[in-house]
DOTORBA-270828 format. One record per atom (N, C-alpha, C): residue in one letter; x, y, z. Coordinates in nm, 3 decimals. Layout:
<'A', <X, Y, Z>>
...
# end
This chain:
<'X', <6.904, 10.638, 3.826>>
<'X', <6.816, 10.547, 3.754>>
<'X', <6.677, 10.606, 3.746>>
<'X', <6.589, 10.563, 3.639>>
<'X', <6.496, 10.605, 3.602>>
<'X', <6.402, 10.583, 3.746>>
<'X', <6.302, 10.660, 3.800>>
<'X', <6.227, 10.580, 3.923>>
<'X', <6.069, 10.471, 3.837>>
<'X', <6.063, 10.512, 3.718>>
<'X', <5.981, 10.423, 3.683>>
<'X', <6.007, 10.271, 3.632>>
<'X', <6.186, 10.285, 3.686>>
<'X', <6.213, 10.153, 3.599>>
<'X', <6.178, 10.014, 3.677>>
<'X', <6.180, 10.041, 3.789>>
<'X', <6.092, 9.915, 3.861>>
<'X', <5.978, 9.848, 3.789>>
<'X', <5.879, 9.943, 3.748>>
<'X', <5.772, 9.903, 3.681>>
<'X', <5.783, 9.866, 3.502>>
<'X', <5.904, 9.907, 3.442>>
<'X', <5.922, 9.883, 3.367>>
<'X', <6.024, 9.775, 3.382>>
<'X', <6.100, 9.703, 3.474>>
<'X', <6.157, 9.557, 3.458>>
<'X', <6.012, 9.458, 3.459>>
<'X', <5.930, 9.500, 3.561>>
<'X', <5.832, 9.457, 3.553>>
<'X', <5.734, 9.386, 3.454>>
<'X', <5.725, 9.515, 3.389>>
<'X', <5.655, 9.455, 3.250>>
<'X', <5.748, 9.426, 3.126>>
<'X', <5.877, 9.397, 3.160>>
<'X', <5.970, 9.367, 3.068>>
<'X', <5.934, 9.179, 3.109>>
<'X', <5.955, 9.209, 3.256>>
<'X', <5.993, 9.041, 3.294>>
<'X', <5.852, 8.937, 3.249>>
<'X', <5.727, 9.012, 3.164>>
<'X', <5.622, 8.967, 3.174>>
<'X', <5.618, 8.930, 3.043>>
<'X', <5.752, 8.937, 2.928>>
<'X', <5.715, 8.926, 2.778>>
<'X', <5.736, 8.805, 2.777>>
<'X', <5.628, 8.733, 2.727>>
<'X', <5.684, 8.582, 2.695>>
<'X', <5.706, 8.569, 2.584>>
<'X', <5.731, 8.629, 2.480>>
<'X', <5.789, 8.637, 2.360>>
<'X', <5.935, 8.624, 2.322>>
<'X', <6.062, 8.622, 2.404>>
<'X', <6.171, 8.636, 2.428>>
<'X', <6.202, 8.487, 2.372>>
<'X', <6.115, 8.430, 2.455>>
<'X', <6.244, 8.223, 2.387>>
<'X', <6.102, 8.130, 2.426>>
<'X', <6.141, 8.004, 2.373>>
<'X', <6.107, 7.877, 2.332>>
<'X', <5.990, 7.881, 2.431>>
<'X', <5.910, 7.863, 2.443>>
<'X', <5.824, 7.796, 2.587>>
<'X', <5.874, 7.680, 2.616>>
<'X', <5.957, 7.590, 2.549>>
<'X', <5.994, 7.476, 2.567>>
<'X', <6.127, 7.455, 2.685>>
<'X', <6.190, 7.559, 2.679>>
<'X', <6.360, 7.568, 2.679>>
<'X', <6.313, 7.556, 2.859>>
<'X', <6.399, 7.493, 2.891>>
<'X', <6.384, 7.513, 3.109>>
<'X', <6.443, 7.641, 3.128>>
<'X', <6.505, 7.667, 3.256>>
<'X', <6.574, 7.830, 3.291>>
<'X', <6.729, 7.797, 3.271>>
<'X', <6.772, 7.667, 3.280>>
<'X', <6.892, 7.628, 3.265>>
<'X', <6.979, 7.683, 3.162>>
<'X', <6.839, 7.592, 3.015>>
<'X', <6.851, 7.615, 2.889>>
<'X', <6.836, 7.729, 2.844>>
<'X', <6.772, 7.806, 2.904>>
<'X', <6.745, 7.934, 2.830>>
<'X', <6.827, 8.063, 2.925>>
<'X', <6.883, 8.069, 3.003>>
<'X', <6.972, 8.154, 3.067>>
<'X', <7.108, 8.136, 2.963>>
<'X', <7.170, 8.246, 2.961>>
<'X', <7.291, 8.247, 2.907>>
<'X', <7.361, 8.267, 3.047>>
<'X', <7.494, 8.242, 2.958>>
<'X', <7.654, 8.300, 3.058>>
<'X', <7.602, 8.448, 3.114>>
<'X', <7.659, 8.420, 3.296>>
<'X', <7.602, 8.566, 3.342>>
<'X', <7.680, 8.645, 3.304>>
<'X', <7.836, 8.642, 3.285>>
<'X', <7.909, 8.769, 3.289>>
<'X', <7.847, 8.769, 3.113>>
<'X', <7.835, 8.712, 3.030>>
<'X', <7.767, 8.768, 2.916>>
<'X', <7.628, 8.838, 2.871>>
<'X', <7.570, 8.779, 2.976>>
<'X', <7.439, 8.875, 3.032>>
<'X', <7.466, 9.032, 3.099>>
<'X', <7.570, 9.000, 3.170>>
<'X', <7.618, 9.147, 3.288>>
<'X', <7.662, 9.245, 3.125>>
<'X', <7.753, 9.177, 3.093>>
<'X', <7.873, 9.319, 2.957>>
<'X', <7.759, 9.341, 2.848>>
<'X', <7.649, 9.211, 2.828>>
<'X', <7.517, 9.311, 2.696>>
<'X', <7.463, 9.400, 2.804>>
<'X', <7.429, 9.371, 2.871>>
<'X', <7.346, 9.454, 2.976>>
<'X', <7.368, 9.606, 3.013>>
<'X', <7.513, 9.610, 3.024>>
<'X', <7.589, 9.737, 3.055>>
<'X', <7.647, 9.788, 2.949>>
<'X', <7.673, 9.769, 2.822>>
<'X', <7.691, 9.767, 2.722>>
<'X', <7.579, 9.867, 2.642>>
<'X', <7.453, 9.813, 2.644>>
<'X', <7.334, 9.846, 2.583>>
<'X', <7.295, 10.005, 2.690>>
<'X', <7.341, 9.980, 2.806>>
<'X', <7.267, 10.083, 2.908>>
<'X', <7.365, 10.181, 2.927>>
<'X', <7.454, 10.140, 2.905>>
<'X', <7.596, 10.268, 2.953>>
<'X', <7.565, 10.426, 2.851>>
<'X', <7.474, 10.385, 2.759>>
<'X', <7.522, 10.561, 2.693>>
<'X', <7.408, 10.634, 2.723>>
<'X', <7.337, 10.581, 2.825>>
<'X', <7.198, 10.604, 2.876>>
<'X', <7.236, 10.686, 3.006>>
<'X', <7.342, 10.648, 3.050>>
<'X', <7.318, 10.680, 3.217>>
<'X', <7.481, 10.795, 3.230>>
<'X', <7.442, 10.846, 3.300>>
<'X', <7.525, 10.982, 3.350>>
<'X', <7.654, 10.902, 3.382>>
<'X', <7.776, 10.989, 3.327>>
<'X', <7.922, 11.016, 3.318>>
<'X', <7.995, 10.919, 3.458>>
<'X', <7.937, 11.031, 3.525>>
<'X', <7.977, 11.050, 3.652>>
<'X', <7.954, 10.947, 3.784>>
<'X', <7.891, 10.798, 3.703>>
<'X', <7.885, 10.711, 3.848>>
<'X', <7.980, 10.648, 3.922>>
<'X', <7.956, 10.595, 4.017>>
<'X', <8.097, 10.513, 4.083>>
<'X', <8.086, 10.367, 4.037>>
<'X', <8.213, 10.340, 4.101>>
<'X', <8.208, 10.193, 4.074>>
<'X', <8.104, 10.106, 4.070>>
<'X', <8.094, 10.148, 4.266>>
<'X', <8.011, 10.067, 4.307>>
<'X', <7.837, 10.076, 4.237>>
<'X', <7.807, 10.249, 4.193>>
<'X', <7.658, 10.270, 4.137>>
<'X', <7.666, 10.156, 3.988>>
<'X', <7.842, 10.154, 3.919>>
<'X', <7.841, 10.094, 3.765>>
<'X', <7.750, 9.963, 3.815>>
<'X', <7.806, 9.917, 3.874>>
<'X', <7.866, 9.727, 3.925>>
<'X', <7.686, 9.734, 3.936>>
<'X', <7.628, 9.758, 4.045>>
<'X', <7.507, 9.803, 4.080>>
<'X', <7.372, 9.784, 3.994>>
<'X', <7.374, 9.889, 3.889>>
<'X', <7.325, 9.885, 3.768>>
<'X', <7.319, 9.736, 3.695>>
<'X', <7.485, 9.710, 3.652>>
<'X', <7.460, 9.604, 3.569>>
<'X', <7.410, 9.432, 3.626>>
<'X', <7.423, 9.476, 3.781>>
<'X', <7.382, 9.361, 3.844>>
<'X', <7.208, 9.355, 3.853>>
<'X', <7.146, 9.470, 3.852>>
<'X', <7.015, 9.482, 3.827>>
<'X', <6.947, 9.469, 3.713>>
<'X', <7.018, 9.452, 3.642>>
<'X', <7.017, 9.446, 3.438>>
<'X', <7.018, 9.327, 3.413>>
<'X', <7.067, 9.235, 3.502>>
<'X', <7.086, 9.100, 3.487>>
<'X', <7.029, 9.037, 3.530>>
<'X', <6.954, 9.084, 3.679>>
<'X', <6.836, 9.014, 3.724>>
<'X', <6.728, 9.039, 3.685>>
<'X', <6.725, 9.118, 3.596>>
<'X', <6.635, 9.131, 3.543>>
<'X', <6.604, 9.058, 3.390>>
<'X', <6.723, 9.049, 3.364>>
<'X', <6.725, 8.910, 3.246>>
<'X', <6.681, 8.784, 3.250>>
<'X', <6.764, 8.773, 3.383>>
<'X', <6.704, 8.672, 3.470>>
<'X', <6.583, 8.586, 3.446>>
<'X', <6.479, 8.723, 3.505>>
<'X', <6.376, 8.682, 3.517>>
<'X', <6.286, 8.677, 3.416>>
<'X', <6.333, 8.793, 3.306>>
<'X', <6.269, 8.750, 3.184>>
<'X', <6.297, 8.606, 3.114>>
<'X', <6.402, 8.551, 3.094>>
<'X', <6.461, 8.409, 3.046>>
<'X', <6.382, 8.331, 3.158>>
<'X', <6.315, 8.334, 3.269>>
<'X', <6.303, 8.233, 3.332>>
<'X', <6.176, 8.163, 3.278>>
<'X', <6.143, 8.053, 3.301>>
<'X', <6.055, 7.958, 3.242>>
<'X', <5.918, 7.917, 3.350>>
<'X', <5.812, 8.002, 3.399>>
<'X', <5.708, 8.048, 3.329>>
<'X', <5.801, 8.225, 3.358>>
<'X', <5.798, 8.328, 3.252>>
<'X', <5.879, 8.477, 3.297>>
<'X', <5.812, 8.494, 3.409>>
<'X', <5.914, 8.568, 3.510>>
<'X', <5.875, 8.645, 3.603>>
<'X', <5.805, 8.765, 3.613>>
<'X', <5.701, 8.810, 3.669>>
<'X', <5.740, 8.962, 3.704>>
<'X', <5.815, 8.968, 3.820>>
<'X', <5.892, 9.137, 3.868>>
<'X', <5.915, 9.143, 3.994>>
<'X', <5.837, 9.177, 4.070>>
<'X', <5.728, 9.181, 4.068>>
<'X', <5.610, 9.164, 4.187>>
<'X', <5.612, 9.063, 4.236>>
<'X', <5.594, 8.953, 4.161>>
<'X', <5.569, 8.841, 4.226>>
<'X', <5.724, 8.733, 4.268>>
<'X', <5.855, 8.809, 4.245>>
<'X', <5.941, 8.753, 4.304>>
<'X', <5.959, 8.709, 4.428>>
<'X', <6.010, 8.649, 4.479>>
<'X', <6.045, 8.591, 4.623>>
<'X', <6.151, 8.561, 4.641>>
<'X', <6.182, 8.540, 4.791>>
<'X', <6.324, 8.471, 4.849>>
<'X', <6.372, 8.368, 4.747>>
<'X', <6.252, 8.251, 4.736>>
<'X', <6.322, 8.154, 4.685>>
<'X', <6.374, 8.119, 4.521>>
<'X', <6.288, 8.255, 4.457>>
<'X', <6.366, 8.305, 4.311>>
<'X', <6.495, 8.355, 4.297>>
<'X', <6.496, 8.447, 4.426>>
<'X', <6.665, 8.498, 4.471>>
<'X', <6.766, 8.362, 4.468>>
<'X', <6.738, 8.302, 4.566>>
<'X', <6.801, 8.171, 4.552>>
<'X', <6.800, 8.121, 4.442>>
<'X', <6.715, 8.097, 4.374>>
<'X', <6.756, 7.997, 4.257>>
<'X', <6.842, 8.042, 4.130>>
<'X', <6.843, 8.201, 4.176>>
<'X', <6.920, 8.290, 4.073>>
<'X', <7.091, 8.226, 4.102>>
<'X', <7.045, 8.278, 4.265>>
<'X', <7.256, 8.301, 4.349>>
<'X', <7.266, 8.154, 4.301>>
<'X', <7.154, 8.001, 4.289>>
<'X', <7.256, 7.891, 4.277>>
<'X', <7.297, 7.844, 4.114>>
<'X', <7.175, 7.944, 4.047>>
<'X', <7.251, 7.927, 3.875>>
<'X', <7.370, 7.988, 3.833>>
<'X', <7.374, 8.097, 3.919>>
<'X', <7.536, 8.185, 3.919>>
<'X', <7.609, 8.054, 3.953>>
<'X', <7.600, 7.966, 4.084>>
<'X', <7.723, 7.918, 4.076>>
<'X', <7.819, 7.825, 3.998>>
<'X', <7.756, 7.796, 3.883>>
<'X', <7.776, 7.739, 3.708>>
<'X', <7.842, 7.839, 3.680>>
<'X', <7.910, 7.997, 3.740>>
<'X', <8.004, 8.078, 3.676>>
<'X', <8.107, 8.113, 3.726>>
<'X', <8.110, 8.021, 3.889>>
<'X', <8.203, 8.077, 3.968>>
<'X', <8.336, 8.039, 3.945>>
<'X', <8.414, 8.066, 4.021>>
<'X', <8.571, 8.043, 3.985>>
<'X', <8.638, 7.976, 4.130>>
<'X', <8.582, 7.996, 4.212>>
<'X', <8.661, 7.970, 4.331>>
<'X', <8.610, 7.786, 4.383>>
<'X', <8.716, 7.766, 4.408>>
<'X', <8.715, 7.533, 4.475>>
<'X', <8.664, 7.569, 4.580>>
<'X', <8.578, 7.494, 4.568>>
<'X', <8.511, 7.470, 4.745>>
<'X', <8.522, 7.291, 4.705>>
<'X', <8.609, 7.233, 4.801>>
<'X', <8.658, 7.085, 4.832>>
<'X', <8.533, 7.024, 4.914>>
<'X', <8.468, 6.930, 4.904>>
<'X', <8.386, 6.831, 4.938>>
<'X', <8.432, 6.770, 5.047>>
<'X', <8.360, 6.712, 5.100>>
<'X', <8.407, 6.626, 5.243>>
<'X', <8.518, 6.535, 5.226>>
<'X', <8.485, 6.490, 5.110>>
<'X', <8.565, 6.323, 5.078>>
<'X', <8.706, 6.360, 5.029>>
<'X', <8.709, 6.475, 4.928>>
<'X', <8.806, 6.513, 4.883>>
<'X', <8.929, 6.548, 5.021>>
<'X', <9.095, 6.500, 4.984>>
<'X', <9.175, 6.484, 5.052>>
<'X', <9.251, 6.646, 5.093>>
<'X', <9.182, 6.754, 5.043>>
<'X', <9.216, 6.866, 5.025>>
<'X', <9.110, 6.959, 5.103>>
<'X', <9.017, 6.884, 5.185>>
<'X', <8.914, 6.912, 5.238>>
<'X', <8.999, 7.010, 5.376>>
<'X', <8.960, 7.144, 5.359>>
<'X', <9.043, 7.245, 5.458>>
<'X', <9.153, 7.280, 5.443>>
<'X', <9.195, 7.282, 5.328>>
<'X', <9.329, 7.321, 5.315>>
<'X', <9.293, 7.472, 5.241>>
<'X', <9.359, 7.569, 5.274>>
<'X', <9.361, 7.698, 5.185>>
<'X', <9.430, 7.699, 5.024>>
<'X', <9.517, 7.629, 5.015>>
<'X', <9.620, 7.608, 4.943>>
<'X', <9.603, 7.466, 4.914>>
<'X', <9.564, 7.405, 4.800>>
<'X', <9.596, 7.256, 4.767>>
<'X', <9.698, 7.211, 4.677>>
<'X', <9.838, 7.137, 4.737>>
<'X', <9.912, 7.115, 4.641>>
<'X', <9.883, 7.036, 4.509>>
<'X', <9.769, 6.966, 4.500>>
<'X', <9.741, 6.930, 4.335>>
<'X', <9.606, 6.984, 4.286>>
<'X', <9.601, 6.933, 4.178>>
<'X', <9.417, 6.939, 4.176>>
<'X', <9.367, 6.891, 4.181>>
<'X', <9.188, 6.954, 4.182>>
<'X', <9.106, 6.806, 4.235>>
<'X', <8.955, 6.841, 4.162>>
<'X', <8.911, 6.746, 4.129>>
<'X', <8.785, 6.744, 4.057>>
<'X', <8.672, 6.800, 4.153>>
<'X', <8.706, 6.873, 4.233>>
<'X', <8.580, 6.982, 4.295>>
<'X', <8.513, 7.089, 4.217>>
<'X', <8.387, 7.114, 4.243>>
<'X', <8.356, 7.165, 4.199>>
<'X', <8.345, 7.347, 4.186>>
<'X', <8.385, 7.425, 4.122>>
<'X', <8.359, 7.617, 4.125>>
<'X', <8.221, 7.622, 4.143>>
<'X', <8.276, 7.722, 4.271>>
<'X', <8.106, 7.804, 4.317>>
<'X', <8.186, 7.921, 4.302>>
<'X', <8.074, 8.008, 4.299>>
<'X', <8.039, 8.152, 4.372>>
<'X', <8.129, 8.171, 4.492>>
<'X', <8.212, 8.259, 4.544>>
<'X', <8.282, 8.285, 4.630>>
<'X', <8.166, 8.380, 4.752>>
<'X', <8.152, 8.321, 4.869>>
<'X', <8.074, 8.392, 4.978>>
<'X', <8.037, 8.544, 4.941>>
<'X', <8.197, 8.555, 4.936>>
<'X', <8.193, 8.743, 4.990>>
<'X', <8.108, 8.773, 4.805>>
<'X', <8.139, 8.742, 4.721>>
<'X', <8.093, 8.790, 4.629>>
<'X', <7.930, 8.752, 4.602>>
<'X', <7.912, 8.660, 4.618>>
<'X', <7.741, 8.647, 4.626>>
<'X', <7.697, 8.767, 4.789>>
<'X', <7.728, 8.783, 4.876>>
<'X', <7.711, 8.860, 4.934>>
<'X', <7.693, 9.007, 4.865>>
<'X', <7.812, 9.031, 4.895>>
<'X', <7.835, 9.207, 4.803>>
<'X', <7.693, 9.183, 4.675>>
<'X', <7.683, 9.091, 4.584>>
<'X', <7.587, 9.138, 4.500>>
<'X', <7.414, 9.128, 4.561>>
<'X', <7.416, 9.030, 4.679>>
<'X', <7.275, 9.021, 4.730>>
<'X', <7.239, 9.184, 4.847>>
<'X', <7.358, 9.234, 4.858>>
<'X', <7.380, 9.382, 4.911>>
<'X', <7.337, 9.482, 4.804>>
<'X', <7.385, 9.432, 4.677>>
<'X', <7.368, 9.583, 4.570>>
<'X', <7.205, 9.557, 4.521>>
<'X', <7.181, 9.424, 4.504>>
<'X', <7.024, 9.452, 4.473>>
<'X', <6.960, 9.467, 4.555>>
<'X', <6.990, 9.437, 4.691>>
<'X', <6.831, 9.483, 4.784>>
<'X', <6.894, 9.649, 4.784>>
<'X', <6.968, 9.687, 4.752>>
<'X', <6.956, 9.885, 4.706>>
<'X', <6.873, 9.879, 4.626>>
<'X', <6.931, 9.823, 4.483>>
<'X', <6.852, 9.841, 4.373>>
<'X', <6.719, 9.820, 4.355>>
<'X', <6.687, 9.701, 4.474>>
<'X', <6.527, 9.667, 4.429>>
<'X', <6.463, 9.795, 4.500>>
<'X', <6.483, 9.835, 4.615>>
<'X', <6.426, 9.973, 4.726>>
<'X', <6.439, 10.130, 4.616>>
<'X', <6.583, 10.119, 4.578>>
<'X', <6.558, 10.276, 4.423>>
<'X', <6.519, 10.264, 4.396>>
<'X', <6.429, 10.096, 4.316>>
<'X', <6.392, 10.133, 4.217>>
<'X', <6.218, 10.130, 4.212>>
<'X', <6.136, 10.171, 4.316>>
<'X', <6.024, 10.153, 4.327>>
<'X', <5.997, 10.063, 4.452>>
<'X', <6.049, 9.945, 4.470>>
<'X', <6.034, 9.866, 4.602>>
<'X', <6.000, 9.883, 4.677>>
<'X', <5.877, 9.773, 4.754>>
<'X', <5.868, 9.805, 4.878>>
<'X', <5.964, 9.729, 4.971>>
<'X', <6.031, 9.821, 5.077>>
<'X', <6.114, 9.781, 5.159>>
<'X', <6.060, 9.648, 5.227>>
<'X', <5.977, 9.641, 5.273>>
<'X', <5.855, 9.561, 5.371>>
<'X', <5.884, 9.431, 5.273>>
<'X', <5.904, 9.431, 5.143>>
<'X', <5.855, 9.310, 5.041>>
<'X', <6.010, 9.285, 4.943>>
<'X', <6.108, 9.325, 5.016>>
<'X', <6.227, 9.328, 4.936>>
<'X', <6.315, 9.148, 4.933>>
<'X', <6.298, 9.078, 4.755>>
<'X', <6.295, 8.951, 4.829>>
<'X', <6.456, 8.897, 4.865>>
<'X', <6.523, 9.022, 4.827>>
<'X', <6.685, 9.011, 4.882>>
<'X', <6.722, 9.038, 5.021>>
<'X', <6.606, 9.071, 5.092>>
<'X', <6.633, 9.090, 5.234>>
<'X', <6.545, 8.975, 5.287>>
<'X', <6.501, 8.902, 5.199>>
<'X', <6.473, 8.773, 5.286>>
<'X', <6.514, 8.714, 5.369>>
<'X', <6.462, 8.594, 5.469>>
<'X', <6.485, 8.581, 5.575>>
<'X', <6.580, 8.409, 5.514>>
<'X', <6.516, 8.341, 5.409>>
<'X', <6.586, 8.260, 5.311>>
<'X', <6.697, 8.300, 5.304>>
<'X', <6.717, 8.413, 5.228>>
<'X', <6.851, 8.461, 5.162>>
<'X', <6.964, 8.482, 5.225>>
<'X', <6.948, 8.534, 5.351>>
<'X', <6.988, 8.556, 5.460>>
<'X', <7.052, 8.394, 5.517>>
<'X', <7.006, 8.349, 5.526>>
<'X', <7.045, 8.201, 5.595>>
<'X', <7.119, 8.144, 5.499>>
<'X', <7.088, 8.121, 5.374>>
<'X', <7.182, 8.063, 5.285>>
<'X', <7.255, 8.137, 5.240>>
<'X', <7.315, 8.249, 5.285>>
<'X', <7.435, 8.324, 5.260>>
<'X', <7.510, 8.281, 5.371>>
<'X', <7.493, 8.258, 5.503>>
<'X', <7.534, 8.226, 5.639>>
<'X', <7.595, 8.071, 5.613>>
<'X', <7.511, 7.945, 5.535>>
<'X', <7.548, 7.844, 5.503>>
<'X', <7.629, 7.854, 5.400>>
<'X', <7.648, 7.921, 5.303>>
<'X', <7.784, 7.915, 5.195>>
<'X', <7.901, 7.946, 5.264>>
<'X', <7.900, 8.055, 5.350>>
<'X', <7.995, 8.130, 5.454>>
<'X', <8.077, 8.031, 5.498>>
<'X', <7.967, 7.904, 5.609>>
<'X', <8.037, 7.870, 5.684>>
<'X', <8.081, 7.687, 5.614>>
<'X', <7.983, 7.665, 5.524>>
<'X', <8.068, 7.554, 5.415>>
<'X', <8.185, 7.589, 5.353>>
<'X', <8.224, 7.712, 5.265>>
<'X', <8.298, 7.760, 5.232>>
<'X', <8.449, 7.795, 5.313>>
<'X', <8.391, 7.804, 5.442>>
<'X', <8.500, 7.821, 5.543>>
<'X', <8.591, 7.704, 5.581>>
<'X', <8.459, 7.607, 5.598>>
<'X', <8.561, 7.464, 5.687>>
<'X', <8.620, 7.390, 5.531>>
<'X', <8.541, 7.377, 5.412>>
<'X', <8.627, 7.343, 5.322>>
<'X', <8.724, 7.429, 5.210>>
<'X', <8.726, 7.547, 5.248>>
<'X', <8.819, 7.577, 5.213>>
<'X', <8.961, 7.616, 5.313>>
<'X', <8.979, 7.608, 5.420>>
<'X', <9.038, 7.633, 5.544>>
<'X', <9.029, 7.808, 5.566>>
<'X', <8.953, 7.862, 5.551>>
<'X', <8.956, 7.958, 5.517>>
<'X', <8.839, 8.093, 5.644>>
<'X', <8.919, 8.160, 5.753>>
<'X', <8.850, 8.175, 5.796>>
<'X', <8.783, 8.338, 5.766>>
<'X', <8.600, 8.390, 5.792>>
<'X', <8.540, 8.472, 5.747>>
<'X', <8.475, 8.573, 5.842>>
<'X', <8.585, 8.566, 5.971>>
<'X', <8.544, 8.582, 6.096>>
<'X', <8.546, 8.744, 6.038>>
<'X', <8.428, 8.842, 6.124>>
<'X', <8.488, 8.937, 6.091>>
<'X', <8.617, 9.002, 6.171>>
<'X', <8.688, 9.102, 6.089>>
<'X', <8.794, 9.135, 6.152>>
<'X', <8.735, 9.261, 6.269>>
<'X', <8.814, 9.232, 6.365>>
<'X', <8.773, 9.353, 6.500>>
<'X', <8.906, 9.485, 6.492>>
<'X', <8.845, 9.589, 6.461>>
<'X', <8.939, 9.724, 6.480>>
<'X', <9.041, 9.723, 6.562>>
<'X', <9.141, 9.732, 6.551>>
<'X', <9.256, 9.767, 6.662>>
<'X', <9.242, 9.886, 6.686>>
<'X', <9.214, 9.903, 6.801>>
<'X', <9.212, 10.042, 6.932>>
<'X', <9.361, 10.030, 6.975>>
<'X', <9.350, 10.186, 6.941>>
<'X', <9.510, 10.221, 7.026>>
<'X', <9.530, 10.188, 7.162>>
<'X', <9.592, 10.146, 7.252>>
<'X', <9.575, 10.124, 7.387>>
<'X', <9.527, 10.267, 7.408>>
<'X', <9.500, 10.240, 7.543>>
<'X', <9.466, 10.417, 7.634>>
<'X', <9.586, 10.421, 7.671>>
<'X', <9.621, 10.535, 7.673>>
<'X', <9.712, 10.661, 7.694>>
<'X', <9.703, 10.689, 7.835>>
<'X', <9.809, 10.674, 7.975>>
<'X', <9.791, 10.679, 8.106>>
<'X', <9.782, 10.869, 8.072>>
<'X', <9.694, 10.914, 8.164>>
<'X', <9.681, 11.087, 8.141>>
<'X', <9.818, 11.128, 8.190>>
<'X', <9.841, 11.251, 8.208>>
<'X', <9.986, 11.338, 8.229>>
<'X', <9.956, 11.330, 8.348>>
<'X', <10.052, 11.313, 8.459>>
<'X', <10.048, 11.353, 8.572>>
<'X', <10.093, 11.487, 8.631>>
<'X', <9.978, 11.551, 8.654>>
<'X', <10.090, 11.692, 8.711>>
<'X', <10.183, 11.685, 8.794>>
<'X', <10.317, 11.751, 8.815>>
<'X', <10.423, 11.717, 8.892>>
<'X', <10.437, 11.719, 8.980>>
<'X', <10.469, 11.598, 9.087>>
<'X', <10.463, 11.618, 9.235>>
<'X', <10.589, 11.704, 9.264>>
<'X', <10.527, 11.746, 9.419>>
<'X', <10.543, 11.841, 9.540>>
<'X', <10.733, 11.827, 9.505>>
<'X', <10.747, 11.667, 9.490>>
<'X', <10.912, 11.635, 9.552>>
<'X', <10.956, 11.705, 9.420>>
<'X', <10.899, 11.667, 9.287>>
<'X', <10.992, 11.733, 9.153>>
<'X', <11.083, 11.872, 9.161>>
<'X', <10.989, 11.960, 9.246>>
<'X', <10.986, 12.086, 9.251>>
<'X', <11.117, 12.160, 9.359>>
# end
């Protein structure tokens, strides 16, 4: 990525020329995965052959927060972003999610598997708002960032990733423990052969 492009989301996120002054961020945000495919779409014949997945995914997730913040209602710059813009991003995503998280009341409350359906509502799945609050605090640090001021390593962001985790867990029955390595047992050493073998 370009290293000046920090400063150029920057003064991208500062055009207020883009939409309505009227429109809220609601109204004026589009569909994210339709934000993510123009985004990567427009940038893909720009950027080298040879990235990985994870650099693709990366990119277009930084392309988008950065849409973001231009559509937002007064525009952002990313200077003046914060924890609690992060947040308000991860909770407009969850208007795109796909995965049931069951409510208290609901009769399906902890079940992994619900045999009918139920008027709950789609969020954002943990691990996936995770993994992407992982690829931008990269992206915000490549791309000019100061580490010290990164607002995806907030101390906010951080906690309400911990609270989706563990809501997500008890109503979906679903546990997010991490998994612990299986170690081979130890191996008793060779015994050299006693006196009697011989």
């Amino acid at each position: 990525m370009d290293p000046n492009s920090f400063q150029d989301l920057d003064s991208l996120s500062t055009d207020s020329g883009t939409l309505n002054d009227a429109a809220s961020v609601s109204a004026a945000a589009t569909n994210y995965s339709s934000i993510a495919a123009a985004t990567s779409s427009s940038s893909s014949s720009s950027s080298p052959a040879a990235l990985s997945r994870y650099e693709n995914q990366k990119r277009r997730d930084w392309n988008t927060f950065g849409q973001y913040l231009r559509n937002h209602r007064p525009p952002l710059s990313l200077s003046r972003c914060s924890g609690a813009h992060v947040l308000e991003f991860l909770r407009y995503l969850d208007q795109f999610g796909k995965t049931k998280v069951h409510t208290q009341l609901c009769p399906f409350f902890g079940y992994p598997n619900p045999p009918a359906p139920c008027p709950c509502p789609l969020r954002q799945a943990w691990g996936s708002l995770d993994a992407l609050v992982g690829r931008l605090r990269a992206a915000f640090e490549e791309n000019g960032g100061n580490p010290e001021a990164n607002p995806f390593a907030a101390r906010a962001v951080r906690l309400y990733l911990r609270e989706v985790r563990d809501l997500q867990s008890k109503a979906r029955g679903v546990s997010y423990e991490k998994k612990k390595r299986k170690r081979p047992p130890p191996q008793a050493p060779a015994l050299p052969p006693s006196s009697e073998d011989q």
